[in-house]
CHARMM internal coordinates of N, CA and C (Angstrom, degrees):
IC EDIT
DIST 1 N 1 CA 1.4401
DIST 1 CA 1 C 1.5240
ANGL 1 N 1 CA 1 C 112.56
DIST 1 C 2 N 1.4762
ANGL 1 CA 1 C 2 N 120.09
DIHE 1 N 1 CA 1 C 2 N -38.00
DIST 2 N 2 CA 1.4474
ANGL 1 C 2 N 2 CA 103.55
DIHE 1 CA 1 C 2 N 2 CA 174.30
DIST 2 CA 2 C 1.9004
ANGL 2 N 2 CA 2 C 105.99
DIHE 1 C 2 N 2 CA 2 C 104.62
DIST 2 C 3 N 1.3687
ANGL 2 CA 2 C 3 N 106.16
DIHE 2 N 2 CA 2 C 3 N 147.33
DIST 3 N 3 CA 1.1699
ANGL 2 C 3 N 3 CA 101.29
DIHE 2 CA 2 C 3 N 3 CA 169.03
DIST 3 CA 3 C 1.8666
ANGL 3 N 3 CA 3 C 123.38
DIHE 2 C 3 N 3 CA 3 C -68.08
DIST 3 C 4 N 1.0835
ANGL 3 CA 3 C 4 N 102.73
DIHE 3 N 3 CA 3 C 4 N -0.08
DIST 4 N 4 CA 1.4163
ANGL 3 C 4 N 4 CA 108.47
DIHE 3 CA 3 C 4 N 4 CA -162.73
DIST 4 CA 4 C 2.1188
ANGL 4 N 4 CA 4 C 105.31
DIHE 3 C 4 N 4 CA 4 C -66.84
DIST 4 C 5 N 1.4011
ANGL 4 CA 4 C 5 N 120.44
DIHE 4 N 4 CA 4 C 5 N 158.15
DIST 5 N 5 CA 1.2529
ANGL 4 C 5 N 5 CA 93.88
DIHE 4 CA 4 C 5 N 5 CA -170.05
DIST 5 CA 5 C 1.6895
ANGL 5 N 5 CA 5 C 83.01
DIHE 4 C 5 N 5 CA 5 C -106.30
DIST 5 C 6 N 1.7608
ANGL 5 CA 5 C 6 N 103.72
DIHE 5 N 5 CA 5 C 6 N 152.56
DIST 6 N 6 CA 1.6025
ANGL 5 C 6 N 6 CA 112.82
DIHE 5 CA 5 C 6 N 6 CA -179.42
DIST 6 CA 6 C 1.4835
ANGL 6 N 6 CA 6 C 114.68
DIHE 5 C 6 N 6 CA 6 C -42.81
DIST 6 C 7 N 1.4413
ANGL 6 CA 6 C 7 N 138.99
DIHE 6 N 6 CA 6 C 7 N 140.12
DIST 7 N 7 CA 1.6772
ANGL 6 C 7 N 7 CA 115.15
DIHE 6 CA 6 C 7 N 7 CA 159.63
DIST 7 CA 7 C 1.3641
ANGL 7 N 7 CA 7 C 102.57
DIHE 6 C 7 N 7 CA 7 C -103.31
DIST 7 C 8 N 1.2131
ANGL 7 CA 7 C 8 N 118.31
DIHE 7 N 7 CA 7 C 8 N 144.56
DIST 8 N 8 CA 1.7801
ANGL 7 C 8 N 8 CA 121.01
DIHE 7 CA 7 C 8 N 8 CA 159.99
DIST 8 CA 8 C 0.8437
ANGL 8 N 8 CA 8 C 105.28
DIHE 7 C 8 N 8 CA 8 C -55.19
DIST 8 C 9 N 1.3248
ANGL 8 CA 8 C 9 N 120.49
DIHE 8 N 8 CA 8 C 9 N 154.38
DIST 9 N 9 CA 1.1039
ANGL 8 C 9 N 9 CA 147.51
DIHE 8 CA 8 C 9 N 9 CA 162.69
DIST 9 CA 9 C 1.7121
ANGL 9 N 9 CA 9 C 119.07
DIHE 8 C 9 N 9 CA 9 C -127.80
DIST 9 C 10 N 1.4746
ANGL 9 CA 9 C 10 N 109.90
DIHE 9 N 9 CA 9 C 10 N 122.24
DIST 10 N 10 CA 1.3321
ANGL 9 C 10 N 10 CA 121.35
DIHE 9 CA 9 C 10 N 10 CA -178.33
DIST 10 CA 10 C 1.6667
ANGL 10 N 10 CA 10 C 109.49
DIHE 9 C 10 N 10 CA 10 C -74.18
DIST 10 C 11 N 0.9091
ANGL 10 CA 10 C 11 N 113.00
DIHE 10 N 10 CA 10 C 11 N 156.91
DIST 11 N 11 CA 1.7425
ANGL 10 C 11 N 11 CA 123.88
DIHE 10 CA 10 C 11 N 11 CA 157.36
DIST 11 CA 11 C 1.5033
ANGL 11 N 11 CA 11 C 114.49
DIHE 10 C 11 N 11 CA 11 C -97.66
DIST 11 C 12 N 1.3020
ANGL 11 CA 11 C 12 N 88.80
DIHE 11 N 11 CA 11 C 12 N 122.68
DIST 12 N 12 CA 1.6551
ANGL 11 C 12 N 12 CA 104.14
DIHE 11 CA 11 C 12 N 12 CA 169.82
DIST 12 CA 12 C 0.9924
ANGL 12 N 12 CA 12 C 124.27
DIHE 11 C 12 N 12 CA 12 C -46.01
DIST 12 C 13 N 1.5182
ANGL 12 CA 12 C 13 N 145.85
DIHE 12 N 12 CA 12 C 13 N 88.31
DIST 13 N 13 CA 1.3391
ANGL 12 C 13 N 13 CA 160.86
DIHE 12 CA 12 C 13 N 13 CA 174.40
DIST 13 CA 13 C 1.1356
ANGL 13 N 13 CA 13 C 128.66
DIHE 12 C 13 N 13 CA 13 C -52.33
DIST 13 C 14 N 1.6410
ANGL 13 CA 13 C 14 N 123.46
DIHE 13 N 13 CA 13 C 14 N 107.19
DIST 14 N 14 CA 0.9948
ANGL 13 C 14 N 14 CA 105.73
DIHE 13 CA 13 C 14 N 14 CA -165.81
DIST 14 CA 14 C 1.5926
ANGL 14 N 14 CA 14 C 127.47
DIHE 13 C 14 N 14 CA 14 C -73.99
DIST 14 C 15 N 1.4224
ANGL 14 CA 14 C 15 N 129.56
DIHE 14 N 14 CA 14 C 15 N 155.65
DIST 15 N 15 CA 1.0232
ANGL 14 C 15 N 15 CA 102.02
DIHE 14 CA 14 C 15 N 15 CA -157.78
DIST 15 CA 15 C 2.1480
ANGL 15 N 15 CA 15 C 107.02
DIHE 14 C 15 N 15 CA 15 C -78.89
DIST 15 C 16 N 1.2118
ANGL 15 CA 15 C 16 N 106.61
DIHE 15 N 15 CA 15 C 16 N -147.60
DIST 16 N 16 CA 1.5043
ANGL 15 C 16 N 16 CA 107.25
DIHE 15 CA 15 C 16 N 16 CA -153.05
DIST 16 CA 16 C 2.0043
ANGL 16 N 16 CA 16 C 69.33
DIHE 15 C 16 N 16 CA 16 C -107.91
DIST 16 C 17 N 1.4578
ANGL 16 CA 16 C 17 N 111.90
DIHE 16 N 16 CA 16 C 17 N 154.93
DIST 17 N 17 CA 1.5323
ANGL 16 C 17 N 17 CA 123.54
DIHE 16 CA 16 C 17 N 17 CA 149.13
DIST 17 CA 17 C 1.6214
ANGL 17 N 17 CA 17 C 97.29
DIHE 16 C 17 N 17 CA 17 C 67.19
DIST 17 C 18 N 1.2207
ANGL 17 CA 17 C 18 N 114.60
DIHE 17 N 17 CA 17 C 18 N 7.37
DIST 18 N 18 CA 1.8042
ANGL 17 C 18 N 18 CA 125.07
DIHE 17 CA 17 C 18 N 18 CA 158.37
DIST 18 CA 18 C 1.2947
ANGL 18 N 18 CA 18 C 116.44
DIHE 17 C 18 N 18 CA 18 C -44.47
DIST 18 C 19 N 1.0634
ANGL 18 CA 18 C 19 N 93.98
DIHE 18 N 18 CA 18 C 19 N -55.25
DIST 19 N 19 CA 2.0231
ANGL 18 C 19 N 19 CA 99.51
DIHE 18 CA 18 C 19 N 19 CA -174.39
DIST 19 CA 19 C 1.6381
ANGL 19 N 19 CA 19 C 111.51
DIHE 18 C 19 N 19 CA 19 C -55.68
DIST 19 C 20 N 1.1345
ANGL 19 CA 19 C 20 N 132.63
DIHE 19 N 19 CA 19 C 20 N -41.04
DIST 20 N 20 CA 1.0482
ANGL 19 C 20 N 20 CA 136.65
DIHE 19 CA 19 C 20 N 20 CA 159.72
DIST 20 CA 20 C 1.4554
ANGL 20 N 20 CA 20 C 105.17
DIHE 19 C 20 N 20 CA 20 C -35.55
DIST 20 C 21 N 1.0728
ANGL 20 CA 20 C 21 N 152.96
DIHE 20 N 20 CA 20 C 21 N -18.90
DIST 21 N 21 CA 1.6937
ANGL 20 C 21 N 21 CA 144.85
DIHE 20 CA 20 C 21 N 21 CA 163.65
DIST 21 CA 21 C 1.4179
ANGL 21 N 21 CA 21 C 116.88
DIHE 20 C 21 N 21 CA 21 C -114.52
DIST 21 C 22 N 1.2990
ANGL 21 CA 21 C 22 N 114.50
DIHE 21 N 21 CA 21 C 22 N 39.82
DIST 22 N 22 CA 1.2108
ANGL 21 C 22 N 22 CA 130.41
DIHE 21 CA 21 C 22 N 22 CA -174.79
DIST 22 CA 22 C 1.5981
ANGL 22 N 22 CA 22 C 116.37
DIHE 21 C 22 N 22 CA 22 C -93.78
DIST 22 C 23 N 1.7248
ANGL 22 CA 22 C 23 N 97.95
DIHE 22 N 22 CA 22 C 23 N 120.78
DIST 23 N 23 CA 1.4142
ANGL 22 C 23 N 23 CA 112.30
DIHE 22 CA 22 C 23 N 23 CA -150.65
DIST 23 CA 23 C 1.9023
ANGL 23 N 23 CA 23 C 122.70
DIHE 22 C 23 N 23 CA 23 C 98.95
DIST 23 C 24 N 1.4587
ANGL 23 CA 23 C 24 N 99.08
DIHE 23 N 23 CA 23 C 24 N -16.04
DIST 24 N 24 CA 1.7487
ANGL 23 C 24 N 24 CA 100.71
DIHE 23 CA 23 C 24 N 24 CA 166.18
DIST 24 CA 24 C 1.1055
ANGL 24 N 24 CA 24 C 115.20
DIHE 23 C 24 N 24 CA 24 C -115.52
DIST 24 C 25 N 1.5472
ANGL 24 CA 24 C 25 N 114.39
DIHE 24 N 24 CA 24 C 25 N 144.37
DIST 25 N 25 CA 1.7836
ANGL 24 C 25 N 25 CA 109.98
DIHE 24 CA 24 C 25 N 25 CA 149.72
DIST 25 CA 25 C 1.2895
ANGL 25 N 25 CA 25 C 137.00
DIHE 24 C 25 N 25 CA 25 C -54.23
DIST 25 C 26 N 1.4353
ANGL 25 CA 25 C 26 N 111.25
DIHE 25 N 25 CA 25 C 26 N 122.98
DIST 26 N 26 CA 1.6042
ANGL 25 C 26 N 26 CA 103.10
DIHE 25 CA 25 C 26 N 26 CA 178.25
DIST 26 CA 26 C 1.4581
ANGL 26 N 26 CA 26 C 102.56
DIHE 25 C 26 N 26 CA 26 C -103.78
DIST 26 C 27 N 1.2854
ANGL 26 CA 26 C 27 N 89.91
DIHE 26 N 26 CA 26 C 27 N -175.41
DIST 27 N 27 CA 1.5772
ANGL 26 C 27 N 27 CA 114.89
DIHE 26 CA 26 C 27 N 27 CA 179.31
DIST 27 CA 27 C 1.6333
ANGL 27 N 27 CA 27 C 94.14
DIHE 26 C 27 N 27 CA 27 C -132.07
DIST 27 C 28 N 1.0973
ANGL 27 CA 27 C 28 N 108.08
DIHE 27 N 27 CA 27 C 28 N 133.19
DIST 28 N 28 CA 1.7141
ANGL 27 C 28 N 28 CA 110.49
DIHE 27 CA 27 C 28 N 28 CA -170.62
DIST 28 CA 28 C 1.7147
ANGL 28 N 28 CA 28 C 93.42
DIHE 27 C 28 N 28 CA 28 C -133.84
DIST 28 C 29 N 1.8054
ANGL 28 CA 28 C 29 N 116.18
DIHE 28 N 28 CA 28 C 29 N 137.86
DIST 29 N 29 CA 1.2846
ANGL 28 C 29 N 29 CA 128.31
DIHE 28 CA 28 C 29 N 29 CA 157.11
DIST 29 CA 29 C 1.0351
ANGL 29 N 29 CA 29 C 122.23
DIHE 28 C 29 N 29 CA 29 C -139.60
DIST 29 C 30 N 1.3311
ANGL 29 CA 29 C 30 N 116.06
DIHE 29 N 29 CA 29 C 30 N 144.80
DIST 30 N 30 CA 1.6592
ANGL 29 C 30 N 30 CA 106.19
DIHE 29 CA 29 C 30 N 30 CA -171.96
DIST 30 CA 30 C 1.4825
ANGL 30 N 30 CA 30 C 119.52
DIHE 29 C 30 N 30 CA 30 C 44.11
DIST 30 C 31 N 1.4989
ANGL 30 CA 30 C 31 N 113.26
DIHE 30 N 30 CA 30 C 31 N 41.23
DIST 31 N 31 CA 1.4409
ANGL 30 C 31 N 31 CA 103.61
DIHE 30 CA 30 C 31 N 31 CA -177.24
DIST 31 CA 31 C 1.3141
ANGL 31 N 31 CA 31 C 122.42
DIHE 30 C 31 N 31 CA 31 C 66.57
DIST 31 C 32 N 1.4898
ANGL 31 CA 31 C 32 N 128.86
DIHE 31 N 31 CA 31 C 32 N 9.96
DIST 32 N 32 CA 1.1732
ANGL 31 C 32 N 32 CA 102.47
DIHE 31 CA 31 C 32 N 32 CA 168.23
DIST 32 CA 32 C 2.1325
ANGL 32 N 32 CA 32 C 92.19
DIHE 31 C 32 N 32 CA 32 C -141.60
DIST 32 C 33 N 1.3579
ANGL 32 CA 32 C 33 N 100.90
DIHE 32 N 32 CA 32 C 33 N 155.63
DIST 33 N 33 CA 1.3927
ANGL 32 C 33 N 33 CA 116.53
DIHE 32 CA 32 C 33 N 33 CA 179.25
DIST 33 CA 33 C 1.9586
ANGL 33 N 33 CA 33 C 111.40
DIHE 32 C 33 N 33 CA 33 C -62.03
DIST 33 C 34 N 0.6636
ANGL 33 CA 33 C 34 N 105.65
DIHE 33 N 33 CA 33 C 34 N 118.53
DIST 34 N 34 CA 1.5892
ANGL 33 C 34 N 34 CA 132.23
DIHE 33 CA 33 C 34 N 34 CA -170.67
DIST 34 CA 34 C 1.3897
ANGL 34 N 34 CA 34 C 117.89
DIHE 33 C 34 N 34 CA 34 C -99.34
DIST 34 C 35 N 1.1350
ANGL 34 CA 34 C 35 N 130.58
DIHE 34 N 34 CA 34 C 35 N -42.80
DIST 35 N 35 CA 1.6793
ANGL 34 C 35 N 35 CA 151.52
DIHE 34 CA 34 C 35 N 35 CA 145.70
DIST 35 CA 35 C 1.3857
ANGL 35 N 35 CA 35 C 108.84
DIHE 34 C 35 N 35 CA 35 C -137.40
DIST 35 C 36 N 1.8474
ANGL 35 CA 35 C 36 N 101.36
DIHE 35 N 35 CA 35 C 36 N 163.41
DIST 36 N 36 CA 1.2419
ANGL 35 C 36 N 36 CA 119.87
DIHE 35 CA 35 C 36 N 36 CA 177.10
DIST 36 CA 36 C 1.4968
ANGL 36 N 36 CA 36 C 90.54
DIHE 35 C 36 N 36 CA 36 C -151.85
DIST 36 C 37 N 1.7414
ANGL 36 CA 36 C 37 N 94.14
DIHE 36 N 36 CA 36 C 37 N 129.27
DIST 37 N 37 CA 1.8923
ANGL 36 C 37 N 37 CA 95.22
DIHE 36 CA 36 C 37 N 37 CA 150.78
DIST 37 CA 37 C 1.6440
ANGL 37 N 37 CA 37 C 94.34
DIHE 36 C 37 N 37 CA 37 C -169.61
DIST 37 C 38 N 1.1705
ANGL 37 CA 37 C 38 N 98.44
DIHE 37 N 37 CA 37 C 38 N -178.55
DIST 38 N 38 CA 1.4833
ANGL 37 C 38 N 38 CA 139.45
DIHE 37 CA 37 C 38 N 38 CA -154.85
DIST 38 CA 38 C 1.2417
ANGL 38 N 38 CA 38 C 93.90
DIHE 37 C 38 N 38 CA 38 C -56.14
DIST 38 C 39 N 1.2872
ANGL 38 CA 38 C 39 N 145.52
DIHE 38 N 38 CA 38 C 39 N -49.60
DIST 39 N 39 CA 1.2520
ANGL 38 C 39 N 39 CA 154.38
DIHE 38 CA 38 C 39 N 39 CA -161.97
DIST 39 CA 39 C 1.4009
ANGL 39 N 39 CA 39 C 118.15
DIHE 38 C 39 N 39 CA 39 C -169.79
DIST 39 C 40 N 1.5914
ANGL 39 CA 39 C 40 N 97.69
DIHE 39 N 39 CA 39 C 40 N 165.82
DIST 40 N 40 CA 1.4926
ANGL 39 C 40 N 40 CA 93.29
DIHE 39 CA 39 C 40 N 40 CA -139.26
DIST 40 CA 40 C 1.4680
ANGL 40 N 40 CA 40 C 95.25
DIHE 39 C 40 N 40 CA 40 C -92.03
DIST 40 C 41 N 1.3639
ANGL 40 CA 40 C 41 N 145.23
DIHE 40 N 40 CA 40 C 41 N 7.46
DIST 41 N 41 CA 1.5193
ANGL 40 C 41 N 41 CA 137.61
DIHE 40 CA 40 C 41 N 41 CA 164.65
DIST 41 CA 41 C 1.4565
ANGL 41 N 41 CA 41 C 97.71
DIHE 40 C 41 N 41 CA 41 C -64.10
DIST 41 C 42 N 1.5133
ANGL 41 CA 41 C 42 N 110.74
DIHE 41 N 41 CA 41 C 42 N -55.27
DIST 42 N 42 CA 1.6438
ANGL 41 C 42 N 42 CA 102.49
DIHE 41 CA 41 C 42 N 42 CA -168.45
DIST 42 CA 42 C 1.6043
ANGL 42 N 42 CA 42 C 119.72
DIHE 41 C 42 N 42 CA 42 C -41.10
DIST 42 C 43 N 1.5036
ANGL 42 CA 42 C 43 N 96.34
DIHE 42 N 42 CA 42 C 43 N -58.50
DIST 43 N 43 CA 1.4580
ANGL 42 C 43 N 43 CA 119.69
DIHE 42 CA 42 C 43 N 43 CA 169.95
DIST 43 CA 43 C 1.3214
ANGL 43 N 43 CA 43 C 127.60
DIHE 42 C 43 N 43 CA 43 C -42.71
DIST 43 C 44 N 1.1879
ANGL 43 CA 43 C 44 N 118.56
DIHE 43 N 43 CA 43 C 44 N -26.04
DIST 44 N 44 CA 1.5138
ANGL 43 C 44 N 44 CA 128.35
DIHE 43 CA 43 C 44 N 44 CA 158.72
DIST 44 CA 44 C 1.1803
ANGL 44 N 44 CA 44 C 126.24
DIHE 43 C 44 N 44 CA 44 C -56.98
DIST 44 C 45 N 1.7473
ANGL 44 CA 44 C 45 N 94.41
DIHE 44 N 44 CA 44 C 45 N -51.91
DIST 45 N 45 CA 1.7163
ANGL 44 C 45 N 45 CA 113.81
DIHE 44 CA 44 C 45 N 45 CA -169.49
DIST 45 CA 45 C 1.8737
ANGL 45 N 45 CA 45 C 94.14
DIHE 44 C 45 N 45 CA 45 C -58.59
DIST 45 C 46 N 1.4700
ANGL 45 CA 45 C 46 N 100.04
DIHE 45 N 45 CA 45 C 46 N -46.68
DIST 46 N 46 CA 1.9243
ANGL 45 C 46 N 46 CA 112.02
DIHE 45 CA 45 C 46 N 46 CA -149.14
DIST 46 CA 46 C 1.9424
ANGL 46 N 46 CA 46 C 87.69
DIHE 45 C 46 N 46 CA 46 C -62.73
DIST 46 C 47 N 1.4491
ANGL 46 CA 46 C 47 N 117.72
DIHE 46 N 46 CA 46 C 47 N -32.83
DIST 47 N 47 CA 1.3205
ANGL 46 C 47 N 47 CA 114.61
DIHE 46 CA 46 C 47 N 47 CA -153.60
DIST 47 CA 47 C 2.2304
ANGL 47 N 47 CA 47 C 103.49
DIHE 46 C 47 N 47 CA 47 C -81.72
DIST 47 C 48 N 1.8003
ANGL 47 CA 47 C 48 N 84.99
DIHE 47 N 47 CA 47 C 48 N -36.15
DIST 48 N 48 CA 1.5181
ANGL 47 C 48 N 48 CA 92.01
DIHE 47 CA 47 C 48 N 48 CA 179.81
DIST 48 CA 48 C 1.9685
ANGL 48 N 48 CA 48 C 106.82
DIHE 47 C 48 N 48 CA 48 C -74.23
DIST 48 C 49 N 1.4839
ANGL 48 CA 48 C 49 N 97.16
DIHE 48 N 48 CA 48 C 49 N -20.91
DIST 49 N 49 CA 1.8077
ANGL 48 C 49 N 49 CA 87.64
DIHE 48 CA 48 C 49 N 49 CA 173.17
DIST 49 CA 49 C 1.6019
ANGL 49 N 49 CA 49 C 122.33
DIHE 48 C 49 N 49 CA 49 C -80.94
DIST 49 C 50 N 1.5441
ANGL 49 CA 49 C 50 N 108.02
DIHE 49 N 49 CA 49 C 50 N 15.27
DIST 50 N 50 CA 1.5464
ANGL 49 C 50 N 50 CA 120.79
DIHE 49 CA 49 C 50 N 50 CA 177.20
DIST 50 CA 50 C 1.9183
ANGL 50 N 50 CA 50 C 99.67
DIHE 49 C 50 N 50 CA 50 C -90.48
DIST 50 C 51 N 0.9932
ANGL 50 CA 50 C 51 N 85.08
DIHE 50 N 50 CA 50 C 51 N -46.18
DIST 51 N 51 CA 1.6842
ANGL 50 C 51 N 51 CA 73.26
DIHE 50 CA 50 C 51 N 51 CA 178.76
DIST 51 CA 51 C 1.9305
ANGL 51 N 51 CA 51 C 97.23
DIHE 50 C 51 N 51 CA 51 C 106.59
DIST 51 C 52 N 1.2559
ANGL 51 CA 51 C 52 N 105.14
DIHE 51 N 51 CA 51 C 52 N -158.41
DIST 52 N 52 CA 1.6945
ANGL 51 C 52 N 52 CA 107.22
DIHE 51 CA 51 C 52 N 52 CA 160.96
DIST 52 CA 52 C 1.2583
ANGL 52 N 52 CA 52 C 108.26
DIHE 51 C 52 N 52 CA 52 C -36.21
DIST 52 C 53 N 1.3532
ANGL 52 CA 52 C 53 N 125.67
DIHE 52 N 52 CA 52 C 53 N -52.86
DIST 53 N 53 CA 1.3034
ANGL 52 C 53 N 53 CA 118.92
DIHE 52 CA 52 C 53 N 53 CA -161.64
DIST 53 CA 53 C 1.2919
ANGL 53 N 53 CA 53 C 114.42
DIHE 52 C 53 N 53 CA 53 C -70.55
DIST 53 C 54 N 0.8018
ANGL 53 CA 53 C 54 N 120.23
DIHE 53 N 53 CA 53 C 54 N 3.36
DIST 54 N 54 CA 2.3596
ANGL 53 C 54 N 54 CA 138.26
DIHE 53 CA 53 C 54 N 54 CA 170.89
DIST 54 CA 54 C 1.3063
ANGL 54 N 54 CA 54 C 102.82
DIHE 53 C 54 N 54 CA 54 C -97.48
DIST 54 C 55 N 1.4769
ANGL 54 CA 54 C 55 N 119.39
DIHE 54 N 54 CA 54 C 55 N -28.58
DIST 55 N 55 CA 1.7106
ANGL 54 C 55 N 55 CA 103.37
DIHE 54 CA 54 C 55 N 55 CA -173.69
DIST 55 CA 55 C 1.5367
ANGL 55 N 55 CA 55 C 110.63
DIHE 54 C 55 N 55 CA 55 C -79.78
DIST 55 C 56 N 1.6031
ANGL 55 CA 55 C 56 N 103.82
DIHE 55 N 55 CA 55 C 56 N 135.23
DIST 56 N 56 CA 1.4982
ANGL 55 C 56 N 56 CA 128.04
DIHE 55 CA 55 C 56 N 56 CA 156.99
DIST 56 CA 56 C 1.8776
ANGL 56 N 56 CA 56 C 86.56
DIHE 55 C 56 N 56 CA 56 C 101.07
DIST 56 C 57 N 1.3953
ANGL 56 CA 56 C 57 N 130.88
DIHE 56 N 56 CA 56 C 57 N 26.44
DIST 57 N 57 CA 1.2940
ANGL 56 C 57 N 57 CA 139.70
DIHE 56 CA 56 C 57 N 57 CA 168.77
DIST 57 CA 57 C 1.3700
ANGL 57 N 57 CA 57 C 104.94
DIHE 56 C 57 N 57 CA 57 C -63.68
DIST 57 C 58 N 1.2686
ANGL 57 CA 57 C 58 N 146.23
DIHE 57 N 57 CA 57 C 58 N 133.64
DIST 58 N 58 CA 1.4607
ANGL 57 C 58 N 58 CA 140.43
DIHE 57 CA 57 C 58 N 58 CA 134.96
DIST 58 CA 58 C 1.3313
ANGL 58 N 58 CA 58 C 137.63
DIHE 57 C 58 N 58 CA 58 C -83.10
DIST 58 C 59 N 1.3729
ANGL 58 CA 58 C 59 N 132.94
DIHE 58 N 58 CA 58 C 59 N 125.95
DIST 59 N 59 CA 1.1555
ANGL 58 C 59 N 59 CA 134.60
DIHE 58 CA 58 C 59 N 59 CA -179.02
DIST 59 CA 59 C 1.0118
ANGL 59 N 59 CA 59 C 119.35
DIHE 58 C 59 N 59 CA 59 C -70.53
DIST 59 C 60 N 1.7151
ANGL 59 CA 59 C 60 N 130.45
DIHE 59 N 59 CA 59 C 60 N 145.19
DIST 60 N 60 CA 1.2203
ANGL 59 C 60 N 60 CA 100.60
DIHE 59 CA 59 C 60 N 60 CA 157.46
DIST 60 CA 60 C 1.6377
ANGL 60 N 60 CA 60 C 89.78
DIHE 59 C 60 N 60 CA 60 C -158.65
DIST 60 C 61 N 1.4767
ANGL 60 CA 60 C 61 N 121.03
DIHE 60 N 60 CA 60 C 61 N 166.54
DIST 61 N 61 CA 1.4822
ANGL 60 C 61 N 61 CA 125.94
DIHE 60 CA 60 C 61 N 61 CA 158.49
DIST 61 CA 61 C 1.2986
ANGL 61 N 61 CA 61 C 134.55
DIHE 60 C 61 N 61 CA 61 C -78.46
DIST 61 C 62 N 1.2447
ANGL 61 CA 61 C 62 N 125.71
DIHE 61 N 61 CA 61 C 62 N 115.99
DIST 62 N 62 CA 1.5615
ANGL 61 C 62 N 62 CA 127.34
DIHE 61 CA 61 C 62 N 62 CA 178.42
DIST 62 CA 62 C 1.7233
ANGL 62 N 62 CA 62 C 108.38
DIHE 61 C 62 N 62 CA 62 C -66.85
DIST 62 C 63 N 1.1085
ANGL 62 CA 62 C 63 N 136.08
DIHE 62 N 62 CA 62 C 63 N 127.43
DIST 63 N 63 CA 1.2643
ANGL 62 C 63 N 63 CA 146.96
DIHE 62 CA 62 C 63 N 63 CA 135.14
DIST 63 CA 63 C 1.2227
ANGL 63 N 63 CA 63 C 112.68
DIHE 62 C 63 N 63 CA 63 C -58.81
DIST 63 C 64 N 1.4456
ANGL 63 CA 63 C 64 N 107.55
DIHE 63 N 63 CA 63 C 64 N 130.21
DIST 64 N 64 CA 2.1009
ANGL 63 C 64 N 64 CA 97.25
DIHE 63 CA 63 C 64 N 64 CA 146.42
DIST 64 CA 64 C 1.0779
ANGL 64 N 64 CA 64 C 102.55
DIHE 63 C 64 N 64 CA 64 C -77.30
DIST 64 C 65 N 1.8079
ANGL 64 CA 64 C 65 N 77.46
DIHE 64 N 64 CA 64 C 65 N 144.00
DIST 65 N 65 CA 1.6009
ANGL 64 C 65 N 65 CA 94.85
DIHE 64 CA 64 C 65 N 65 CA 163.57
DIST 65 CA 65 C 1.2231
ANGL 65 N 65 CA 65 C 128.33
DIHE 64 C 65 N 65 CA 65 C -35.74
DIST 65 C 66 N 1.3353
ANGL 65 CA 65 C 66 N 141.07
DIHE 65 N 65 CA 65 C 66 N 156.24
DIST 66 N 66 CA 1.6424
ANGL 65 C 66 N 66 CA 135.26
DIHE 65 CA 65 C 66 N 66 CA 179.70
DIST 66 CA 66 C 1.4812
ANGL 66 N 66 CA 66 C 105.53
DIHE 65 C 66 N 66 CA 66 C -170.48
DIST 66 C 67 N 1.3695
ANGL 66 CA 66 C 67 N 109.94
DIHE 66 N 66 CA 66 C 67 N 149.24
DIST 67 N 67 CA 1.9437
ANGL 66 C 67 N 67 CA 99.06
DIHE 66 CA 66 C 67 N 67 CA 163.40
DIST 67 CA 67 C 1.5388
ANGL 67 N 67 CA 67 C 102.54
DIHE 66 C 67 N 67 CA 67 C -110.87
DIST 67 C 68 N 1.1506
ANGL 67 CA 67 C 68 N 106.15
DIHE 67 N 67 CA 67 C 68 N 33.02
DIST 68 N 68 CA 1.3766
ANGL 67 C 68 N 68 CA 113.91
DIHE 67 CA 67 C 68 N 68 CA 154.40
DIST 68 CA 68 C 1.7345
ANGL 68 N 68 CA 68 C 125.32
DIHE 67 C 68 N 68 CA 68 C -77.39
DIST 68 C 69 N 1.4457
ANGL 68 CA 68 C 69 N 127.72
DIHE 68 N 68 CA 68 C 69 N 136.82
DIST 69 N 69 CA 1.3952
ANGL 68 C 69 N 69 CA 134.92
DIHE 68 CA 68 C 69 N 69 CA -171.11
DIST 69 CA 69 C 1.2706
ANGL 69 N 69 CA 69 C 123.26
DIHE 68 C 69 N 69 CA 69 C -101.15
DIST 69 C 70 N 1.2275
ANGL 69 CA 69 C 70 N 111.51
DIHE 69 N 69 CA 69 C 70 N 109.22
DIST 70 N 70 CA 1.5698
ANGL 69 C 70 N 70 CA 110.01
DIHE 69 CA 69 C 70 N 70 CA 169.51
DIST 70 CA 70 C 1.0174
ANGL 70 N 70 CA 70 C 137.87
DIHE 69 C 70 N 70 CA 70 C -80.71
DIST 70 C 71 N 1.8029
ANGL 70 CA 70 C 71 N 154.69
DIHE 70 N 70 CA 70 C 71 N 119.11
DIST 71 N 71 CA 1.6697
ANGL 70 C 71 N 71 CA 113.49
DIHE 70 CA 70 C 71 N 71 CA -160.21
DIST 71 CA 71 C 1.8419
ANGL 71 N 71 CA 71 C 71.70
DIHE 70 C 71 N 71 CA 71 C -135.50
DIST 71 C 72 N 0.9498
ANGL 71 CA 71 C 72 N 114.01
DIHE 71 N 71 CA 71 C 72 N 113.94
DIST 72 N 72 CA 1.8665
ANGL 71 C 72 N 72 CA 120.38
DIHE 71 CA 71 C 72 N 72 CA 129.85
DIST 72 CA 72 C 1.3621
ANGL 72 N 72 CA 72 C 140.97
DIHE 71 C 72 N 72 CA 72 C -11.31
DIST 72 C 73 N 1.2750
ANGL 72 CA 72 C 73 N 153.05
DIHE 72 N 72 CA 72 C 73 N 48.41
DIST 73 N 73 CA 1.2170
ANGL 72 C 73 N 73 CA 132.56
DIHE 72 CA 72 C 73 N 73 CA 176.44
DIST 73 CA 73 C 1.4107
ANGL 73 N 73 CA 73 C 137.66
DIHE 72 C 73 N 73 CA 73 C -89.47
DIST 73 C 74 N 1.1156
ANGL 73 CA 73 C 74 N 130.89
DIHE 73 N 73 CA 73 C 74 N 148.03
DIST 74 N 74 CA 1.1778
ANGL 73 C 74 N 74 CA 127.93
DIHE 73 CA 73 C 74 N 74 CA -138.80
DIST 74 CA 74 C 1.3922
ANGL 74 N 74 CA 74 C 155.84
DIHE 73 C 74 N 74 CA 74 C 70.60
END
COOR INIT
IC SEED 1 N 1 CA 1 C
IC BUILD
């Protein structure tokens, strides 16, 4: 482990009224959805046609909800 001391780490929260774009990519700032579309080229274009107001936006994909499990390997 190292002398280093652990940092927490938070979980990315989803935001509140998310599900409502469930099944699109958003673009999220300051907590709130900024664009939505189908895929994420569009979403680029819609975020770079904001101008400043698109910079420091994050993308991301909505899932539906599910109690279904995903695990990653590799």
């Amino acid at each position: 482990m190292g002398r280093h001391a652990r940092r927490k780490v938070e979980p990315e929260r989803r935001p509140a009224g998310i599900d409502h774009w469930a099944g699109l990519w958003v673009a999220i700032k300051d907590g709130k959805v900024i664009a939505a579309s189908e895929n994420s080229r569009d979403l680029v274009a819609m975020v770079r046609s904001k101008g400043p107001g698109g910079e420091g936006a994050v993308a991301q994909y909505v899932p539906k909800r599910t109690d279904d499990i995903m695990i990653g390997v590799g």
